[in-house]
N, C-alpha and C positions, 0 to 999 in steps of 0.2 A: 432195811428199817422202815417202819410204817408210818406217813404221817402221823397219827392217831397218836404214835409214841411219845410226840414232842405237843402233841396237846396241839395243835394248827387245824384251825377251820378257816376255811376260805371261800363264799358266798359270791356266786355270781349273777350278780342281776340286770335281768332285760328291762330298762325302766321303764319303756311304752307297753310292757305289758300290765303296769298296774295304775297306768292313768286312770282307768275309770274310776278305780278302790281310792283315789285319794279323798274324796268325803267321808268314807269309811274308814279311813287310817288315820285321819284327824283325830278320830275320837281317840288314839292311842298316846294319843302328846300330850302334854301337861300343859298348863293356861299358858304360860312363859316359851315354849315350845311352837302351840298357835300361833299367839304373837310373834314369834321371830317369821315364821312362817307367810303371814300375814302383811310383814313389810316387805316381802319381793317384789319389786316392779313388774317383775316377767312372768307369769303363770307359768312355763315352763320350769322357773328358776324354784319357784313354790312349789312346785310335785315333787320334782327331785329331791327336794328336803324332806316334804312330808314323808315318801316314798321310804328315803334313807333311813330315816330318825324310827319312823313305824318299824320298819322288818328289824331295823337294830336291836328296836326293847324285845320284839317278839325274839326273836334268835337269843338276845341276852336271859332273857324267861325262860327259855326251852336247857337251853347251856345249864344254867342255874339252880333249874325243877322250880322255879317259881312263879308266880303268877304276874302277869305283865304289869298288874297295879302297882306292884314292887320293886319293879324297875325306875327308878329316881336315876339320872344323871348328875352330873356335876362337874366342871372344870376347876384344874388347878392353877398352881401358879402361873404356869406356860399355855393358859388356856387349852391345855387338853384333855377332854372328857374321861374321867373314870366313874366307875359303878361303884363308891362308897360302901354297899352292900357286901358285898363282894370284893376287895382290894387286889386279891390275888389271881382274878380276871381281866385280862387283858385286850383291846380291842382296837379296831382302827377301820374307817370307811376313807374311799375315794371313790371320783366320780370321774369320766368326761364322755361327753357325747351319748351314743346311746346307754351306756352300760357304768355299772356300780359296782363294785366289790366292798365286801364287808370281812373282815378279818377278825378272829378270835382266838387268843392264846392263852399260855401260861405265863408266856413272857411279855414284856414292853415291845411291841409289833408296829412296824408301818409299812403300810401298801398304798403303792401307788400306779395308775396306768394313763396313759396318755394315747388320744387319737393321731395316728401317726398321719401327719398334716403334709403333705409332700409338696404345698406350693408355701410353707413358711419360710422366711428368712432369716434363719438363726445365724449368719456372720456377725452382728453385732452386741451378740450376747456372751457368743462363748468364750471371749477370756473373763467375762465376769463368772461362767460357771464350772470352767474345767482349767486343768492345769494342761502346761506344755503335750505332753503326753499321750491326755486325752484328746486334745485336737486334733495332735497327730493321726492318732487313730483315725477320728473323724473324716478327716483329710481324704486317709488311703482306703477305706472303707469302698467297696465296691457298690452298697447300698449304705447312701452318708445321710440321710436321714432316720432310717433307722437305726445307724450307730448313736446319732445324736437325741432322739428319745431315748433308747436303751440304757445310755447314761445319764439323762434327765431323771428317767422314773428311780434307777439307783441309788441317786443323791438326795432324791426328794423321799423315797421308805425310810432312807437313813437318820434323815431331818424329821421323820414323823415320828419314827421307832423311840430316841432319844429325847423327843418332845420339849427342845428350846429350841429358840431361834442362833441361826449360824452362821447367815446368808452372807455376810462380809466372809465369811472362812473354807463357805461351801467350796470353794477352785480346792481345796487343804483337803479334803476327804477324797483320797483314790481309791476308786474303782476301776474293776476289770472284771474280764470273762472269768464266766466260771464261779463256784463256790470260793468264796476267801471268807481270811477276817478282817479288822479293820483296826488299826490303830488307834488307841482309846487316849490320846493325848486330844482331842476335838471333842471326845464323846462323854461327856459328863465320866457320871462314876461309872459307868458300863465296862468294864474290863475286855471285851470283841464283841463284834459288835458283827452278825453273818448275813448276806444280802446276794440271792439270784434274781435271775431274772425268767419270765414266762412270759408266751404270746396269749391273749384272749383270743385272738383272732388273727387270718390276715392283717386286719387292719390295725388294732391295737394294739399294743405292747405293754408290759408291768412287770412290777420288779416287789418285791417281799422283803423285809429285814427285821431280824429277829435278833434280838439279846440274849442267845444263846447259843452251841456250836450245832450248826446242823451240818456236819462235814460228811455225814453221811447222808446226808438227804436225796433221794436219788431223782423225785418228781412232785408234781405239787400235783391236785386232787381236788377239785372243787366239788362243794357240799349242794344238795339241791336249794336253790327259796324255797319260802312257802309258796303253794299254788295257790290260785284263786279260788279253790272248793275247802282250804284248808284255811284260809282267810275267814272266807263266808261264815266258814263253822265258831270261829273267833269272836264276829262280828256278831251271831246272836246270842254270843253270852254277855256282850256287854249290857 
């Protein structure tokens, strides 16, 4: 079965490659968008948003066939973005370190990856984030930080896909190897709730969940960004 069937775009982005476009990707934000933009402390912390929010409307415009002025965001109840335009578009960004991923479906989607940090000291977290089970795991894991991401970035697609907050219930959502599905007694009205996982790299690791069965999904496929010459051409239509 072909990604494409189940409607999953998956956007990999290098974010130091569009430090310099970020005075050019501004112009893509809405005054309110600026503004959020604009209270980051951290210039780094500021690109990365611009960076995000930009390639999101443009990718959401291409998805669409509409033109990027029509891309309006909005959050809901649970503060999570959807394209009112559009309802039955579905979408989700995460960040860390050098790299972004942007996701786009048909269904209620969360992705997430995390820099696999090997001088962290996650012993005093993980009973607040896994059950008996999964620490075991952890434990006997031959490479235990990577178990311990692998099942970080699982619980957090899951917590993004479903888009309310769980965090007291998150140890209550098991995960494991492999394709599954997930018990919908934690998951709002979601009847399963499907969640792998993927390396970005050596270093990085991230995990996909979708609200609907990909039992057959064999591999995940990322889509190209825009390039900087497909940017440019953007930038002098504004």
């Amino acid at each position: 079965m072909k990604k494409d069937d189940h409607g999953i775009k998956l956007y990999k982005i290098e974010l130091l490659k569009f430090h310099d476009l970020v005075p050019d990707l501004m112009h893509f934000l809405s005054d309110s968008e600026c503004n959020r933009a604009n209270r980051y402390h951290f210039t780094r912390d500021k690109n990365r948003f611009v960076i995000c929010r930009a390639l999101l409307k443009i990718l959401l415009a291409e998805h669409v066939d509409s033109d990027i002025g029509e891309i309006n965001l909005a959050v809901d109840l649970n503060k999570k973005p959807y394209l009112p335009s559009h309802p039955s578009v579905f979408f989700n960004v995460t960040h860390s370190g050098d790299y972004a991923l942007i996701a786009i479906g048909k269904s209620q989607i969360g992705v997430d990856i995390e820099f696999i940090n090997r001088d962290f000291n996650y012993d005093d977290i993980l009973g607040h984030i896994f059950n008996q089970k999964e620490m075991d795991a952890i434990a006997n894991s031959s490479d235990k930080h990577l178990s311990f991401y692998k099942f970080w970035t699982r619980k957090e697609a899951v917590v993004k896909a479903i888009g309310k907050g769980i965090d007291d219930d998150i140890s209550k959502i098991h995960i494991s190897d492999g394709l599954h599905s997930l018990p919908s007694s934690l998951l709002s009205d979601f009847m399963e709730i499907t969640v792998f996982s993927f390396h970005l790299n050596p270093d990085y690791i991230g995990a996909l969940a979708v609200t609907e069965d990909l039992s057959e999904f064999e591999k995940i496929t990322f889509f190209p960004a825009p390039t900087e010459e497909q940017l440019k051409l953007l930038f002098r239509r504004l």
